[in-house]
C-alpha positions in Angstrom: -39.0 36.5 -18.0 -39.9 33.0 -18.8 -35.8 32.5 -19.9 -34.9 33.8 -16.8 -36.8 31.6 -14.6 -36.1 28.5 -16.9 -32.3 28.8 -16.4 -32.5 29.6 -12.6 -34.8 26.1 -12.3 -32.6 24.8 -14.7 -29.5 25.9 -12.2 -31.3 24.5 -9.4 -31.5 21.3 -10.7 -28.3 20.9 -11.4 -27.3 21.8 -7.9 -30.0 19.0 -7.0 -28.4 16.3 -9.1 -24.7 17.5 -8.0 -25.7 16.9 -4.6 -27.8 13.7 -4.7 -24.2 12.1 -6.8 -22.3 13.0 -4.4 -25.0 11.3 -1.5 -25.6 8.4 -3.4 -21.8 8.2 -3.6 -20.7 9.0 -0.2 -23.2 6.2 0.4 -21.7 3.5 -1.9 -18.1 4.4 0.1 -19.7 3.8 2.9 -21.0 0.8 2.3 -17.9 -0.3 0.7 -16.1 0.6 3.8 -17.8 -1.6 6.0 -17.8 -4.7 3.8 -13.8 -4.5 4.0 -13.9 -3.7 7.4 -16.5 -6.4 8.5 -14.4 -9.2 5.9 -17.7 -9.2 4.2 -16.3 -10.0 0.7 -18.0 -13.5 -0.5 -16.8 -13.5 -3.8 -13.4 -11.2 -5.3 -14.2 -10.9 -9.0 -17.7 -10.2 -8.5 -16.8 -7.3 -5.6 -14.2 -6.0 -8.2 -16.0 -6.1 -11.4 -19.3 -3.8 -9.5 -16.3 -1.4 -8.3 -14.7 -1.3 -11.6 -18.3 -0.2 -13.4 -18.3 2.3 -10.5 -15.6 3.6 -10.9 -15.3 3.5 -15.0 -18.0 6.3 -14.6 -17.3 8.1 -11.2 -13.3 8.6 -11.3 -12.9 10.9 -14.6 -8.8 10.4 -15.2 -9.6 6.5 -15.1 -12.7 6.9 -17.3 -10.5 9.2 -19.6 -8.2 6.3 -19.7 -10.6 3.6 -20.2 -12.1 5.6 -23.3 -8.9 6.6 -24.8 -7.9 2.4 -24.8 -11.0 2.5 -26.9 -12.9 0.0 -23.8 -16.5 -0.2 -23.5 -16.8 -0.9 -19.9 -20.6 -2.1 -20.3 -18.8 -5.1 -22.3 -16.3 -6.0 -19.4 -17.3 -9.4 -17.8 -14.3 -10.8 -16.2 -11.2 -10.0 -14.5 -9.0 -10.0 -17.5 -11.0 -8.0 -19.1 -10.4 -4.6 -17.0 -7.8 -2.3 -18.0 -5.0 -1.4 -15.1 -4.4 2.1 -14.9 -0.4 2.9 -14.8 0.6 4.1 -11.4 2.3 7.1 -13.1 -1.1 8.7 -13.5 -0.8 9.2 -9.4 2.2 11.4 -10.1 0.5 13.8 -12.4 -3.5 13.8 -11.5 -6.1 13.5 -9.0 -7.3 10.1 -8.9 -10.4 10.4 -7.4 -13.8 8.6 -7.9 -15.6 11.7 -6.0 -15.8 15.4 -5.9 -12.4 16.3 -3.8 -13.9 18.6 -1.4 -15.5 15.1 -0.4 -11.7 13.7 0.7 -9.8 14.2 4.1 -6.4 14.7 3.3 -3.6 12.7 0.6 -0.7 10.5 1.5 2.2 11.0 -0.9 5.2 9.1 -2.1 8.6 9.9 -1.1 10.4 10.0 -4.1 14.1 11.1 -4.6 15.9 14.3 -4.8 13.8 16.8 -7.4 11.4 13.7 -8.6 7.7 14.1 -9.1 5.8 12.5 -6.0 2.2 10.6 -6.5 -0.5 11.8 -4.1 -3.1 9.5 -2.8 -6.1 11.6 -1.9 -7.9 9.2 1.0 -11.5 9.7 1.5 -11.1 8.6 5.4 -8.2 8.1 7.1 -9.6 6.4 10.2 -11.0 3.1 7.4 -7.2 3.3 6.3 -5.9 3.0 9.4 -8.3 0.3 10.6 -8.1 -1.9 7.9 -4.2 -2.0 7.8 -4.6 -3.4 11.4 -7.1 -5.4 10.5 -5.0 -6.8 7.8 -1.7 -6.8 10.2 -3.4 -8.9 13.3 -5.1 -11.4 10.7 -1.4 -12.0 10.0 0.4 -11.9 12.9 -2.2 -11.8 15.9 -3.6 -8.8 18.2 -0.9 -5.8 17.9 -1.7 -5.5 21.9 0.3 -8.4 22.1 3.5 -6.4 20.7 5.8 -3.6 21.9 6.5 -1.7 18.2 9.3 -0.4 17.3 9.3 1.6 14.2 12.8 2.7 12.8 11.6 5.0 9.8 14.3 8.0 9.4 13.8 10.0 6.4 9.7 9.2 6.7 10.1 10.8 9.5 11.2 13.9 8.5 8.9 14.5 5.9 4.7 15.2 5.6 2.4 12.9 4.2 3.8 9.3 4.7 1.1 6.6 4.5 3.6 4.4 6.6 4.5 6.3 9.5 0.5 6.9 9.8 0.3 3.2 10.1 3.4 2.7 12.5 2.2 5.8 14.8 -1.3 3.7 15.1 0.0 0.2 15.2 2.0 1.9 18.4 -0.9 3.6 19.8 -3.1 0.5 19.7 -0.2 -1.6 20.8 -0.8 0.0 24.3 2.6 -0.3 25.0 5.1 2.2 27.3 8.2 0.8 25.0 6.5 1.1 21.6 8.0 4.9 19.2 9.9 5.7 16.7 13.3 6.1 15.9 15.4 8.0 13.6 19.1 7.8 14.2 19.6 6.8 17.7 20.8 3.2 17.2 21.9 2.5 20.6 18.9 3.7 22.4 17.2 1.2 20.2 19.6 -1.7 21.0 19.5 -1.0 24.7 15.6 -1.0 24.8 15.9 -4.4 22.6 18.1 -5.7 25.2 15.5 -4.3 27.7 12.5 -6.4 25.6 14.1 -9.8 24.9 12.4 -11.6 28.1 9.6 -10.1 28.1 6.5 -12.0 27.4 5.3 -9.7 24.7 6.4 -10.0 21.1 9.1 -7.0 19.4 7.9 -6.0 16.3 10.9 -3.9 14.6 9.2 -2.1 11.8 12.1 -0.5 9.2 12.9 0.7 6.6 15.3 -1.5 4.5 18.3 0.6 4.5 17.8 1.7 8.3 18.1 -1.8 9.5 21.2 -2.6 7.2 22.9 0.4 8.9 21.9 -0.8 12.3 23.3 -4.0 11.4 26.6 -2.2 10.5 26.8 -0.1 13.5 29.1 -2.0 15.4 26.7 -2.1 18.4 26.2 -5.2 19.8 22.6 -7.0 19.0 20.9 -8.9 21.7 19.7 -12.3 20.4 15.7 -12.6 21.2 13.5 -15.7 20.5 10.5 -12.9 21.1 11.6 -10.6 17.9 10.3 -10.4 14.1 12.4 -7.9 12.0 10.4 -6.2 9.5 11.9 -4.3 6.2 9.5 -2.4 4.5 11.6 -1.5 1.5 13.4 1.3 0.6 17.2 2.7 0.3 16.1 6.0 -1.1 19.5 6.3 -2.5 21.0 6.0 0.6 22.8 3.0 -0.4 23.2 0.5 -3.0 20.5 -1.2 -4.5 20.7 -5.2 -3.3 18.6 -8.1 -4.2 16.8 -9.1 -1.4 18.4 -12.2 -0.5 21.4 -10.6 0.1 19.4 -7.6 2.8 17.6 -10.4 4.2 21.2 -12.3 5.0 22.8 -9.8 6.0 20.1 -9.3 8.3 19.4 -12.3 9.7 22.9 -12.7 10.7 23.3 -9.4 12.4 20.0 -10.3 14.3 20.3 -13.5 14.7 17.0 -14.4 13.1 16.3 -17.6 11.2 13.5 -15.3 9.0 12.9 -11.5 8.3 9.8 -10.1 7.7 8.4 -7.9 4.8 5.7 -5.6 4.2 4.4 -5.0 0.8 2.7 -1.7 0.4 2.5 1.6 -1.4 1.5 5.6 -1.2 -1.1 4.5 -4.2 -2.5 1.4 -2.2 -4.4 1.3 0.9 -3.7 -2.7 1.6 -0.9 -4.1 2.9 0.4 -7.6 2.1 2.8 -9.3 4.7 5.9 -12.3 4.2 7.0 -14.1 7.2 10.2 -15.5 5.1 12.0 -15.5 1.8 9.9 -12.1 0.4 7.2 -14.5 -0.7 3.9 -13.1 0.1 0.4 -14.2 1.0 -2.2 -11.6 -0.5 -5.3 -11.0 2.0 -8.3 -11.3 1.1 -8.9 -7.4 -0.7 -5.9 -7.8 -3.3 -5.0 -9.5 -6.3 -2.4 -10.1 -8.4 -2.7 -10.4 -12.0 0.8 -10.6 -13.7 1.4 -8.8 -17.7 3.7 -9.6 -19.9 6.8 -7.6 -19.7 6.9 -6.3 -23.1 3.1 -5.7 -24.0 1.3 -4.0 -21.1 -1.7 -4.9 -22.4 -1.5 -8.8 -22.2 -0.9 -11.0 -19.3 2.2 -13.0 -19.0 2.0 -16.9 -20.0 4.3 -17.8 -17.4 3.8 -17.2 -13.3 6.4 -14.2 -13.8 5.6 -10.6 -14.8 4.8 -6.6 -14.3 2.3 -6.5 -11.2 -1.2 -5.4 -12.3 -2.7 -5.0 -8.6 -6.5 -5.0 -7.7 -7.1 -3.4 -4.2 -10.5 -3.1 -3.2 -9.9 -0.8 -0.3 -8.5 1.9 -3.2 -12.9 2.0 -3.6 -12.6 5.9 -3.1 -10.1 6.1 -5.9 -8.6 3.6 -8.5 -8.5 -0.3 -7.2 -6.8 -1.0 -10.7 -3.4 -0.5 -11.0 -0.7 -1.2 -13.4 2.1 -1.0 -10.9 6.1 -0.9 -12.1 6.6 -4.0 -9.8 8.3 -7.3 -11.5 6.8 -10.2 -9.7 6.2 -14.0 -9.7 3.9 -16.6 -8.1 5.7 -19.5 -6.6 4.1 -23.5 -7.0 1.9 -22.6 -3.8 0.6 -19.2 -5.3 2.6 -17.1 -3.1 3.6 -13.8 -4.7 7.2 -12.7 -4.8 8.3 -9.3 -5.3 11.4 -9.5 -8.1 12.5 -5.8 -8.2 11.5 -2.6 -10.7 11.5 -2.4 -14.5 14.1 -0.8 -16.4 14.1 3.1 -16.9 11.4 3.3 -13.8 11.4 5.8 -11.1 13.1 4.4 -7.8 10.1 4.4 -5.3 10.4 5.4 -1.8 9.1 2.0 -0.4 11.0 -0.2 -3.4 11.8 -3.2 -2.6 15.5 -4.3 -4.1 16.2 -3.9 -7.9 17.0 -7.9 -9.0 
């Protein structure tokens, strides 16, 4: 009798302790949230290093990871010190730093014919959503003060696309009659860009990479606007060749007639965005950093401003803000970060920029 009443208590506290870790965490995202949302971050490394010991005991396939590299996250001081956890672990887990009945939904990648997509379960999709506004008008101004355009075929016509979640609230909150999406009608799109070009209000043209090089081949004829920014966001999903992007951005500045294009740095397993206004050289906001590795020891960072982007994203709280990414990259002599291409052998991602 005794035994039986021990292991029902003993049951019931367990129950307790499940459901006060998951309060006490729903709490901690929470409070997380609205320190991103409110700008409220007053120092980086020490916001990153508290999330990291968070998260080295809360996430269990990035605490798997940090105990099979043999790390003692108690002993991790500084910024160097925290292992990056490869982005491939996306493609075959759940990377979560919560129970998952506790998460809304997951954006996943693209990905090409029969390849294995990552899944980035979100714990709220309305903080998403809000912060990448947040991070677009600190940027470029109030999105109220554009008409959006978003040419995104083949996102389109799939489920689960973190990008066309962000274009289809951009063009909500841009209030705008003119601002949707467009697949394949190119000359719908040129006629309402003819339509735009004295307006008062800005044209944000929001693409993928290989949409807006077949626009620019279409033979239609471009307006020239002084009110436009072209945007690629990456991505030829084998539709096309792979090009380094000074050749896409020259091709498209000439059939726009722009003197820059715009780019948006972003992926299915991070929930900030990181803009370029010219030349693919990028300004990180304030909840990202870049920490560069060698190229041929992951574990080491590169001695020169060039290597594999190791990414810290604060608004990935809810699931790993450390991420060994299979970007090439390098900081220029003002510290802006330039997106080189993929390394060998790696998966083409949906939202790649070009291959140098």
């Amino acid at each position: 009798m005794y035994l039986y009443f021990y292991m029902k208590l003993s049951d019931h506290v367990k129950v307790l302790n499940f459901l006060m870790t998951n309060y006490k965490t729903m709490e901690y995202f929470k409070s997380f949230k609205e320190d991103i949302l409110q700008f409220n971050i007053k120092n980086f490394e020490e916001k990153a290093l508290e999330l990291f010991r968070f998260q080295a005991v809360h996430n269990p396939v990035y605490a798997s990871y940090i105990y099979a590299r043999g790390i003692d996250p108690n002993a991790v001081s500084k910024l160097e010190e925290i292992p990056f956890l490869p982005i491939r672990f996306f493609k075959d887990f759940q990377v979560i730093s919560a129970d998952l009945n506790q998460f809304e939904g997951y954006y996943s990648s693209s990905g090409t014919t029969g390849a294995i997509t990552s899944r980035h379960y979100f714990w709220s999709e309305s903080f998403y959503l809000e912060h990448a506004l947040n991070l677009f008008e600190k940027a470029y101004g109030s999105i109220e003060d554009f008409h959006v355009l978003a040419l995104l075929p083949a996102y389109l016509e799939r489920k689960g696309s973190s990008l066309v979640s962000m274009a289809d609230f951009f063009i909500k909150k841009s209030e705008s009659p003119y601002s949707g999406f467009y697949l394949y009608n190119h000359k719908d799109l040129i006629n309402l860009l003819d339509q735009l070009k004295e307006g008062s209000k800005k044209v944000l043209l929001l693409g993928v990479t290989f949409a807006l090089l077949d626009l620019s081949e279409s033979g239609l004829s471009i307006p020239a606007m002084n009110n436009l920014v072209v945007m690629e966001t990456g991505g030829m999903k084998g539709r096309r060749k792979e090009m380094i992007r000074e050749e896409v951005h020259e091709q498209l500045k000439t059939a726009f007639q722009q003197e820059n294009i715009h780019s948006e740095y972003g992926m299915t397993e991070l929930m900030s965005q990181a803009y370029s206004k010219s030349e693919g050289k990028y300004n990180l906001p304030f909840s990202m950093h870049v920490m560069l590795r060698d190229i041929n020891d992951p574990f080491a960072f590169s001695q020169r401003k060039q290597g594999g982007i190791n990414m810290i994203d604060l608004a990935n709280f809810h699931s790993c803000a450390f991420i060994e990414t299979q970007d090439l990259g390098r900081f220029d002599d003002l510290g802006q970060l330039e997106v080189l291409g993929r390394f060998d052998n790696s998966e083409i991602r949906g939202c790649n920029l070009m291959v140098n």
